[in-house]
C-alpha positions as CSV (number, residue, x, y, z in Angstrom):
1,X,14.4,4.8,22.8
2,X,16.7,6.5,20.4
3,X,16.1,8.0,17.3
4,X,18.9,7.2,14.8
5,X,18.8,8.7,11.0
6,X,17.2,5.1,9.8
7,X,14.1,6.0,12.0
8,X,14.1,9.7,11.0
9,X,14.1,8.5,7.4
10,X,10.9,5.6,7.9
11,X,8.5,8.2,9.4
12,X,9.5,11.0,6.8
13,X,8.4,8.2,4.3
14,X,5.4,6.9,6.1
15,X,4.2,10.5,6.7
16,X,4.9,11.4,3.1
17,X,7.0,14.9,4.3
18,X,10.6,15.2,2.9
19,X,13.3,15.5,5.0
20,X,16.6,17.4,4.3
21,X,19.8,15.8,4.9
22,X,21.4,18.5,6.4
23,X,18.8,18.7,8.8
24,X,18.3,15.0,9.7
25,X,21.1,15.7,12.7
26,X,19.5,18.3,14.5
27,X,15.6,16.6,14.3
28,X,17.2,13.5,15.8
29,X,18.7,15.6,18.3
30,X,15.0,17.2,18.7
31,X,13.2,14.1,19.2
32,X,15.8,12.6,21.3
33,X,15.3,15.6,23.7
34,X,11.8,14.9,23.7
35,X,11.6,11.6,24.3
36,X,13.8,12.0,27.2
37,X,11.6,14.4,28.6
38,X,8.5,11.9,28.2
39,X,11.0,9.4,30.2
40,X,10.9,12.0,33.2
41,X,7.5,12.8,33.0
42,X,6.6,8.7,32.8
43,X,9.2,8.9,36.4
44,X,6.5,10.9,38.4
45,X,3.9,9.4,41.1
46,X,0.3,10.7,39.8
47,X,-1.6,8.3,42.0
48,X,-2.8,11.0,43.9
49,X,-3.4,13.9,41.1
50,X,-6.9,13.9,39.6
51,X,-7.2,14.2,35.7
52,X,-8.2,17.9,34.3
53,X,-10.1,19.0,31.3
54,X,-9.0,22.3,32.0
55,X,-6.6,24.4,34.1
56,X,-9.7,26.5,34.9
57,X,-11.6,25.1,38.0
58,X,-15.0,25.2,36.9
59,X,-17.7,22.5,36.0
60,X,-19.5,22.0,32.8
61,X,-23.2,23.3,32.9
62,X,-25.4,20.4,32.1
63,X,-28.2,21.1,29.6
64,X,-30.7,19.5,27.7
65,X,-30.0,17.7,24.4
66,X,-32.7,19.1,22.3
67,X,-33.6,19.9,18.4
68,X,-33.4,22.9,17.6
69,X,-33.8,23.5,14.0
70,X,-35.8,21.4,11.4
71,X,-35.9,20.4,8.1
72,X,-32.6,22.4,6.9
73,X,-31.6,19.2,5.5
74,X,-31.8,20.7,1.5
75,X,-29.9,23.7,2.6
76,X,-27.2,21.9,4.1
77,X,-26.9,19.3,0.8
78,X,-26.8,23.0,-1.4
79,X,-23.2,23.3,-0.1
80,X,-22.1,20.2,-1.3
81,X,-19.6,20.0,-4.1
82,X,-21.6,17.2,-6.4
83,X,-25.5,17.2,-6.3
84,X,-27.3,14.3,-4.4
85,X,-30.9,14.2,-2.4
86,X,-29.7,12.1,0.1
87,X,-26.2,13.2,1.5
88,X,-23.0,15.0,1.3
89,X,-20.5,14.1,-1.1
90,X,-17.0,14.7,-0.6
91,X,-14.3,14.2,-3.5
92,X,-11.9,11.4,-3.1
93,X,-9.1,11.8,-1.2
94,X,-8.0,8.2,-0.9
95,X,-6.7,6.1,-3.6
């Protein structure tokens, strides 16, 4: 896959962030790069390498799923922008 300045200019419009023409060139080149360096990385033979969570070789401890505060509902609703019993409301950010 290569990214020409046709791409560069569709995803700078469908992710709303303004791209300078001058430096349309040189984030081609960027992406380019990267993309050939997924190509490598899809090259490799991980049939025998287990998926990690970490880099660190430990486990997760395993506890109990349990309650441990109650009825803080009204002071978590206080710290909502607009007043409601029920839950928190959030302005609009979607038109």
């Amino acid at each position: 896959m290569t990214i020409d300045l046709k791409t560069i200019k569709h995803i700078s419009k469908l992710s709303r962030i303004s791209v300078d023409d001058k430096k349309v060139d040189k984030l081609a080149g960027d992406l380019n790069s990267i993309f050939d360096f997924i190509k490598k990385l899809n090259e490799l033979n991980t049939d025998k390498v287990e998926p990690l969570t970490s880099i660190a070789e430990t486990t997760l401890k395993l506890r109990f799923d349990e309650v441990k505060s109650k009825d803080i509902r009204d002071q978590i609703l206080k710290n909502s922008p607009d007043e409601n019993k029920d839950f928190f409301v959030v302005p609009k950010v979607v038109d």
